[in-house]
DRENDO-1510 file (C-alpha; in Angstrom, 1 decimal, always signed):
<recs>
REC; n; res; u; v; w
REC; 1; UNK; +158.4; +222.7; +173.4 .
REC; 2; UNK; +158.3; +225.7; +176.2 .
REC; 3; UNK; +159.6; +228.2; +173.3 .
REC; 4; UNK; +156.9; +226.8; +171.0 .
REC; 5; UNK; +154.2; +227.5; +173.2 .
REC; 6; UNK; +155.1; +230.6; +174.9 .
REC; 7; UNK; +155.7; +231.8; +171.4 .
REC; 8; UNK; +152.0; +230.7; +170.3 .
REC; 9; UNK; +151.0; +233.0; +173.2 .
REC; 10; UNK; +152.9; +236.0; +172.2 .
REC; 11; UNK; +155.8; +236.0; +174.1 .
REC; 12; UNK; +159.6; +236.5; +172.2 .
REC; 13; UNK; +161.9; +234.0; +173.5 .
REC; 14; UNK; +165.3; +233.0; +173.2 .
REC; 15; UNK; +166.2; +229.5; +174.0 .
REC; 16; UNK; +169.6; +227.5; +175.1 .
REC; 17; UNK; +170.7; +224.0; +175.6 .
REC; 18; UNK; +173.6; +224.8; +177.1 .
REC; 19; UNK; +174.0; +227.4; +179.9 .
REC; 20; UNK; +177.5; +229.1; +179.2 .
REC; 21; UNK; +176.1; +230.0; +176.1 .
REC; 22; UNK; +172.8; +231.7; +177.4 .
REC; 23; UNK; +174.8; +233.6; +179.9 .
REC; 24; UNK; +177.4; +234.8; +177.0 .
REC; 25; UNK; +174.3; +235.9; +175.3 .
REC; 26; UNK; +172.5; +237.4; +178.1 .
REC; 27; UNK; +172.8; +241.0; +178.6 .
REC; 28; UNK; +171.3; +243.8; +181.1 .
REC; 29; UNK; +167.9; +244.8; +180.3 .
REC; 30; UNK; +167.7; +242.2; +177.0 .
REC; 31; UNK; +165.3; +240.0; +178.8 .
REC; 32; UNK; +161.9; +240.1; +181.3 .
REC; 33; UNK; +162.1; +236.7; +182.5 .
REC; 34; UNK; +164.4; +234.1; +182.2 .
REC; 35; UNK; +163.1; +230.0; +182.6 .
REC; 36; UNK; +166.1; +227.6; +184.1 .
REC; 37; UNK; +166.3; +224.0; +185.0 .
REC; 38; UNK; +168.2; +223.5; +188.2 .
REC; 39; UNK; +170.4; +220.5; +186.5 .
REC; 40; UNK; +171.9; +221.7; +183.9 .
REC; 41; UNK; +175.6; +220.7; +182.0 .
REC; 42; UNK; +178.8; +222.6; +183.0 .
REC; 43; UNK; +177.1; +225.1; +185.6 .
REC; 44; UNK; +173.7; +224.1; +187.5 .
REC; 45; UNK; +171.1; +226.1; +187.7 .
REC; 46; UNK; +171.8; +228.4; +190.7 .
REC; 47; UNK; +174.8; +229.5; +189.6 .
REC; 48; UNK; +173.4; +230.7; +186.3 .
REC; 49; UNK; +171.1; +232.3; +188.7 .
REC; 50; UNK; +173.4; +234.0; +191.0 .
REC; 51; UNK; +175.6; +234.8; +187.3 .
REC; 52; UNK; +172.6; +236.9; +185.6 .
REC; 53; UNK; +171.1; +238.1; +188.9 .
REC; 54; UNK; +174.8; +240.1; +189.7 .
REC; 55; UNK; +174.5; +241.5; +185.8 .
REC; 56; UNK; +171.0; +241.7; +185.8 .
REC; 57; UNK; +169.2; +242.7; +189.3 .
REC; 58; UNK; +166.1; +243.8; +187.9 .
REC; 59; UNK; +165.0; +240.2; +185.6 .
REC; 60; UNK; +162.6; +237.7; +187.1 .
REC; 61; UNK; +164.2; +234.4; +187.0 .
REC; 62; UNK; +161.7; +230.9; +187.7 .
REC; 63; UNK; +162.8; +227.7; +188.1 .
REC; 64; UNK; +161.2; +224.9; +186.1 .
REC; 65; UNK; +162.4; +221.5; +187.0 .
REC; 66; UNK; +161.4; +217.7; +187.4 .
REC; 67; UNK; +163.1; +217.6; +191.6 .
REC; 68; UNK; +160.9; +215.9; +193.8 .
REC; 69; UNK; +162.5; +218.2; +196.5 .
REC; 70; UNK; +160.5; +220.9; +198.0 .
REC; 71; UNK; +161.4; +224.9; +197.1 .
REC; 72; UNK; +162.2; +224.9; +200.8 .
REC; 73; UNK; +164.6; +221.7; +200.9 .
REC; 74; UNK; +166.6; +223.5; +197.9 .
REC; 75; UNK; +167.1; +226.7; +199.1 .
REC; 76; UNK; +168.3; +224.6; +202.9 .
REC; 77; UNK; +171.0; +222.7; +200.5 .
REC; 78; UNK; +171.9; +225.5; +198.3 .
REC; 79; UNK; +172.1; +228.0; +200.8 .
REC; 80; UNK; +170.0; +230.7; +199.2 .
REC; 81; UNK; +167.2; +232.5; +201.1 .
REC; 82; UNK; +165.7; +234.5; +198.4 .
REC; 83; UNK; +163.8; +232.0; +196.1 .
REC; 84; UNK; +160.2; +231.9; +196.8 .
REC; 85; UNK; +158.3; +229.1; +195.8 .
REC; 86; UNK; +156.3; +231.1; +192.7 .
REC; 87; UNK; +159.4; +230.7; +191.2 .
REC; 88; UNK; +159.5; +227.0; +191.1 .
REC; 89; UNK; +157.6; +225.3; +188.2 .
REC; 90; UNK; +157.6; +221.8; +188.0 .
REC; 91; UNK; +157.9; +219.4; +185.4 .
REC; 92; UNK; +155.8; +218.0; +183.6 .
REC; 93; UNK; +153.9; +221.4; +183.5 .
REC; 94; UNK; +150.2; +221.7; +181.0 .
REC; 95; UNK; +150.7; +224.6; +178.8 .
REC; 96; UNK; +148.1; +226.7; +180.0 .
REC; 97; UNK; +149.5; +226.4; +183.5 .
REC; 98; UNK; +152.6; +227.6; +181.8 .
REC; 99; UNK; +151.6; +230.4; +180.4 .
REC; 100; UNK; +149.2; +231.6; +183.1 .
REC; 101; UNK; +152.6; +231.4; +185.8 .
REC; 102; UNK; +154.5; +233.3; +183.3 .
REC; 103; UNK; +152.0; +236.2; +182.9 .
REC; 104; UNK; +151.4; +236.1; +186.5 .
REC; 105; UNK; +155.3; +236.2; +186.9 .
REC; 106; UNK; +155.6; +239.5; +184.7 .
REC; 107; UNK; +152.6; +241.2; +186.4 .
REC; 108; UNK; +154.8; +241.5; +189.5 .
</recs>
């Protein structure tokens, strides 16, 4: 659904049920901004994060997820000071809000 409408709006995307895959398939400078849930089969989210971020310092990453926890709880657990909470979306998420998040994300 995400790829479909980002997609409508002119964005390229590339999309992935499973995350060892995307990161095989991720590369340095092959992406703007990459979307990830936090729970997530075989590796959660933050460790994709932490994964791309050391091949890819430069690409935005954003969280979009369905947690009821706060940005601030997650980074507490996880240990990780440098998410900000523009980069959590959460779920369920209208499309426009979507797509306005994501082009404010890129302006950056």
């Amino acid at each position: 659904m995400l790829q479909s409408v980002l997609e409508q709006n002119g964005y390229r995307t590339d999309s992935y049920t499973e995350p060892v895959a995307a990161y095989k398939n991720f590369g340095e400078g092959l992406y703007d901004l990459v979307i990830l849930d936090i729970r997530m089969p075989v590796i959660d989210g933050f460790l994709l994060y932490q994964k791309i971020k050391a091949t890819d310092s430069k690409v935005r990453i954003c969280f979009l997820t369905a947690t009821e926890y706060f940005h601030e709880e997650i980074r507490k657990r996880q240990g990780v000071g440098e998410f900000k909470q523009e980069l959590f979306l959460r779920k369920p998420i209208e499309n426009e809000e979507l797509v306005h998040t994501i082009k404010k994300l890129l302006e950056l």
